[in-house]
N, C-alpha and C positions, 0 to 999 in steps of 0.2 A: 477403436482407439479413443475417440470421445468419451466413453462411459470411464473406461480406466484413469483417461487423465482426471474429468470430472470430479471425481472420485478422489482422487488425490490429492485437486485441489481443494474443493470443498467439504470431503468427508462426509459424512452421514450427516451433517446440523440442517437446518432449517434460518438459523439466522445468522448473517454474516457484516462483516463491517468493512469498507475499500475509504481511499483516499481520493479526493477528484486535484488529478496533479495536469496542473498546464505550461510548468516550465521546468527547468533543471532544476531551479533554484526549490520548489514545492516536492520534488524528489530528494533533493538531502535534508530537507529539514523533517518529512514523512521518516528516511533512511536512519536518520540522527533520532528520531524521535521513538520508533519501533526499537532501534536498539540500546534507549534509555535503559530499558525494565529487563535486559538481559546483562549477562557476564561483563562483555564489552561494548565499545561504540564502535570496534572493528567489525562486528561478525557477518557473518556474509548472511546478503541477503538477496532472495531469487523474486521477481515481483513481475506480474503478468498483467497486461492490458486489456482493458474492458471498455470499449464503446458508448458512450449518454443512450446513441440508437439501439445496439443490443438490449440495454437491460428493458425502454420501450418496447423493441416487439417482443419479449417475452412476457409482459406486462407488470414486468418488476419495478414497484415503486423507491424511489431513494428517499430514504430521510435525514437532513441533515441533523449529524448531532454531534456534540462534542468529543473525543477522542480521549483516550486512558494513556498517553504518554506522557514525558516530564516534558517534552515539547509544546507549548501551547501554541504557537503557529501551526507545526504541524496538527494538535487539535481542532484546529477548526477548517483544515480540507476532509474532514471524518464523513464518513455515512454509515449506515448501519440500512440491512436490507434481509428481507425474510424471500426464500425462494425454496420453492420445492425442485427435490433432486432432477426431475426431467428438466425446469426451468436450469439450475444448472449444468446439465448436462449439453442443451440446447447452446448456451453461452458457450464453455469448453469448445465444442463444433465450431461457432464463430470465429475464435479466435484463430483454431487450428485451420478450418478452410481459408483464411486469410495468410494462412503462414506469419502470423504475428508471432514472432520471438518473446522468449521468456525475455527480463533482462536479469544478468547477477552484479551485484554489486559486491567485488569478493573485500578482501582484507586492504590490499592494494590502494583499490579503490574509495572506500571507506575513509581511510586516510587521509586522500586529499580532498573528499568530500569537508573531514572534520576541520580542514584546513582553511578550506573556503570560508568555513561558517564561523568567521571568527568574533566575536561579539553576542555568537551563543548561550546561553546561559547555560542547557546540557555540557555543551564541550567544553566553555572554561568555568565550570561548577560556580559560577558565581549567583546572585542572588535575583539579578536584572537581568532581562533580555535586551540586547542592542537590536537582535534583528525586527525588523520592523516588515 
């Protein structure tokens, strides 16, 4: 089961990019910011949890770097990480032998996410960002 999810998580690449999110507020503005560059600001999105100590014992390095959303707060919780598919796979197992839940953040949700973040520059398309 690890190889399958693995796999679906990560796909064939070698090089990936995550978010280091430590509170609600760094999940919608990551949630807001990934769904700059699509359709909507609703659209659902599925986001799975990854440990500082996993990607250590796999000997995955994190480097921090700036982020390609219309969000710039959310750019800068960005990493970008190069791991070979066993290293991924390895991580997938983590997760799963912890029974760490995906999370989704559906349409619903999104909603009041965009609601929270009011002084947004994404959500009210204006030129400033209020969040700080």
């Amino acid at each position: 089961m690890p190889i399958e999810s693995a796999d679906a998580v990560f796909g064939s690449e070698s090089e990936f990019s995550l978010y280091e999110l430590n509170e609600d507020r760094d999940i919608w503005l990551v949630a807001v910011g990934l769904n700059s560059r699509r359709d909507s600001l609703k659209e659902t999105l599925d986001l799975v949890a990854f440990h500082p100590e996993e990607f250590e014992r796999e000997g995955i390095k994190l480097r921090s770097t700036i982020g390609d959303t219309d969000c710039d707060c959310a750019n800068k919780l960005h990493f970008d990480f190069s791991a070979s598919r066993s290293q991924t796979r390895s991580l997938c197992k983590s997760v799963m032998e912890a029974n760490r839940p995906t999370v989704r953040l559906n349409k619903s949700t999104m909603e009041s996410i965009i609601a929270a973040l009011n002084g947004c520059r994404v959500v009210s398309a204006s030129s400033d960002c209020q969040v700080k």
